[in-house]
C-alpha positions, 0 to 999 in steps of 0.5 A: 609452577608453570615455565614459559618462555622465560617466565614461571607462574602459578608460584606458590609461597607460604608466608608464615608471619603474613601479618607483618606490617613491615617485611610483607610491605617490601616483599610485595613491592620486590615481587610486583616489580619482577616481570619473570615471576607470578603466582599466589602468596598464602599468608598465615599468622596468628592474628588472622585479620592482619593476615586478611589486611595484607591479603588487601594491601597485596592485591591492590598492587596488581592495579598500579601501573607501574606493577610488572606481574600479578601476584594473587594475595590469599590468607589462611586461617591454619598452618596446614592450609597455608602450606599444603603445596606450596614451592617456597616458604618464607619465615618473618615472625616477631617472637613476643611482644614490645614487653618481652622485647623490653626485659630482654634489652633492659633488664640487664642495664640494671646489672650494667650490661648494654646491648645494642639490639639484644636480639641474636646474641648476649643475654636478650638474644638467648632469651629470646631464643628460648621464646623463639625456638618451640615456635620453630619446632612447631613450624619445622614440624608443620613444614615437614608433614605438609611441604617437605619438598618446600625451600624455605627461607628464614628472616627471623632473629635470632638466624642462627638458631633459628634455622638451626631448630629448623634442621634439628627438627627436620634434618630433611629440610631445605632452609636457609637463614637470609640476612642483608648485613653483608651488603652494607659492608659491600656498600662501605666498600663502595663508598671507599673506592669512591673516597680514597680513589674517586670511582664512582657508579660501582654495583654491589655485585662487582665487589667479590667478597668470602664470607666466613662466619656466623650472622651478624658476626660475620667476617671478610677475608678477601675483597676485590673490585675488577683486579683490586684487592681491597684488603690494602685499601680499606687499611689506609681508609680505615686509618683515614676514618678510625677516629671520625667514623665514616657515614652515608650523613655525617654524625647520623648515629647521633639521632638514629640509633639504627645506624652507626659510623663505622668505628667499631668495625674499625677497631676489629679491623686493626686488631684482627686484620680482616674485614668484621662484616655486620653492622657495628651495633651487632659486632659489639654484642659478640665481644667482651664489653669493650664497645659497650661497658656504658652509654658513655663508651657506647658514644665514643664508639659512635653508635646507638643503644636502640631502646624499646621505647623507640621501636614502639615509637617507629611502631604506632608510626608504621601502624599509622601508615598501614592504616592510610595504604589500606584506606587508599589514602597511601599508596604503597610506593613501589620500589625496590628493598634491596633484599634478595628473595626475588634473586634467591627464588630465581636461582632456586627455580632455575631462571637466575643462577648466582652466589650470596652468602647465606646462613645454613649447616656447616658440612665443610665450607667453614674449616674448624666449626662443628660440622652441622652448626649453622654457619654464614658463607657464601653460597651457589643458587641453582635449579632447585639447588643450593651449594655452600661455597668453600669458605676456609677458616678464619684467622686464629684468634677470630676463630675462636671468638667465633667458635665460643659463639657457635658452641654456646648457641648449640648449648642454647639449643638443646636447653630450649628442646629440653627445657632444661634452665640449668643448661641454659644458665651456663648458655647465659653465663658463658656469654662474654656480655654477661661479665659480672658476678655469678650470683648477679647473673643468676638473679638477672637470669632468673627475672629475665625467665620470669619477665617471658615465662608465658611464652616457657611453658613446661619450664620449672619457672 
């Protein structure tokens, strides 16, 4: 990297998953409105030609008018040479393919278990993880033979684990597990200071939030606004709105099962007193089945069970649209995702300091958690920095739903390193979703390890 005169060029970023016809699209666009930064973006991927397709898309950005720096777009064929050198790594991979991601979400219907995303938590989400995590293996080792001294940020899901294998393989490392869940609770509250006081033209960052928790089951203790405390407020909103819900369009949840109305965040609200932070589909993965016992349920709630028939639908239309940018037919609009690695980079290089929240090991932030399990608080970005702000502890009870999480996750984790079916069955059966009989649970266990096993090799399948 190069410093001048308030700019740095000559960055160098891995992007592992450069393929990726969704997050490369808005990071393209994040960077090219940046007028601080510049440098090259090495893409890898497994398939090489999706990499050379970004390699296209990204390079043609550099002739729009609007573009305020140039970023050279460049893939590589391997790990090593996509890392050699480089500053900061970024990780987006899809781990499987829409046939595994169908067992994960679906195959537990079949036992009457629901989930909402089935991909952090509850039964897809650790089987997910068994695929995701040797993966993660291969990429921490990698990153610390050819970039040791990289900062490296995590997008993949499930987070936690994520970046968690990240550490357990590269204690040296220095990764964080980015998530944008927090900014949509920071912009409900928006939205109710304009409701219940009529203020409008707030930022996101003028509302101060502590953060506690583990992603997407991520919770807010303190809120304010100038010398508002929130807490009071979102009281008599949430009583305002707890059997409508409350959206950005009324009854949007109807017709997108990627949104929600906010009612299931109400709900953990009144019980616990403290604001629960992820969107509703998430928080209703990490309880008992009170949200999602069935469809109807999950429609009393307000929120959607996003099927895998849907994903592959929005698919073949982002496919379609992919096509039309690299024909020139499309023009890649050039706006602004709302995601913070342009921010992050600026604080980690010096240029910007400033605090989010973000997932990485506990070594105190986050009172009555495992020391070393990945946590969710709010940290200080700072040349070549990255201090976790002290969060404190959460109220008893949220504690310990959040503790059962932490513990089962580090549970998952070792079962994947060791390849121990045995270990990741009690993983399975200590997941409060997984709230049916033993034997059942064993029968579902053992389809969905059959449905993925080509991504499990050496496991006793």
């Amino acid at each position: 990297m190069k410093f001048n005169n308030g700019k740095v060029n000559e960055i160098q970023i891995a992007y592992i998953g450069g393929g990726s016809m969704y997050w490369a699209k808005n990071l393209i666009a994040d960077l090219a409105l940046d007028e601080q930064l510049s440098g090259t973006i090495r893409l890898y991927d497994l398939d090489y030609d999706k990499a050379k397709n970004n390699e296209k898309l990204g390079n043609s950005v550099s002739d729009y008018a609007e573009t305020k720096s140039r970023w050279t777009y460049k893939a590589y064929p391997t790990l090593k040479e996509a890392l050699s050198g480089c500053d900061f790594v970024f990780i987006s991979i899809l781990p499987g393919t829409f046939t595994e991601m169908a067992s994960d979400v679906h195959e537990p219907e079949k036992y009457g278990i629901y989930q909402a995303v089935g991909d952090t938590t509850g039964p897809g989400g650790l089987v997910r993880a068994l695929r995701t995590i040797p993966m993660y293996v291969e990429i921490a080792q990698a990153i610390e033979r050819f970039s040791p001294d990289a900062w490296v940020f995590n997008y993949t899901n499930p987070m936690t684990l994520c970046t968690r294998t990240l550490y357990e393989v590269f204690p040296g490392i220095k990764a964080l597990g980015c998530c944008h869940e927090i900014f949509g609770t920071q912009g409900l509250l928006i939205r109710m200071l304009r409701d219940m006081e009529g203020i409008e033209g707030v930022h996101r960052d003028e509302v101060k939030v502590n953060v506690l928790g583990i992603n997407h089951f991520t919770w807010i203790d303190q809120a304010t606004f100038q010398n508002i405390d929130l807490l009071p407020m979102y009281r008599k909103f949430v009583d305002k709105y707890y059997e409508t819900g409350f959206e950005h369009n009324k009854d949007a949840w109807m017709t997108n099962t990627y949104t929600a109305a906010n009612r299931v965040k109400f709900d953990l609200f009144r019980r616990y007193g403290i604001i629960a932070a992820a969107g509703d589909r998430h928080l209703a993965e990490f309880m008992p089945p009170w949200y999602m016992k069935d469809p109807e349920t999950v429609r009393y709630w307000k929120f959607g069970l996003t099927t895998v028939a849907s994903r592959v639908e929005k698919h073949l239309a982002t496919e379609l649209f992919y096509r039309k940018l690299l024909s020139g037919e499309e023009k890649l609009p050039l706006k602004a995702s709302g995601e913070e690695e342009v921010r992050q980079l600026k604080g980690l290089i010096g240029l910007q300091p400033f605090v989010t929240n973000v997932n990485v090991p506990n070594v105190g932030q986050m009172k009555g958690i495992p020391l070393g399990a990945v946590v969710e608080t709010n940290a200080y970005f700072s040349a070549n920095s990255l201090r976790p702000v002290y969060a404190g502890e959460l109220p008893p009870a949220v504690h310990n739903l959040v503790l059962q999480h932490t513990v089962n996750q580090e549970l998952i984790l070792k079962a994947a390193l060791q390849k121990d079916k045995a270990l990741a069955f009690n993983a399975f059966v200590n997941d409060p979703l997984v709230n049916i009989d033993v034997n059942e649970a064993e029968m579902l266990f053992e389809q969905m390890l059959q449905n993925t096993k080509s991504y499990l090799p050496g496991w006793n399948i």
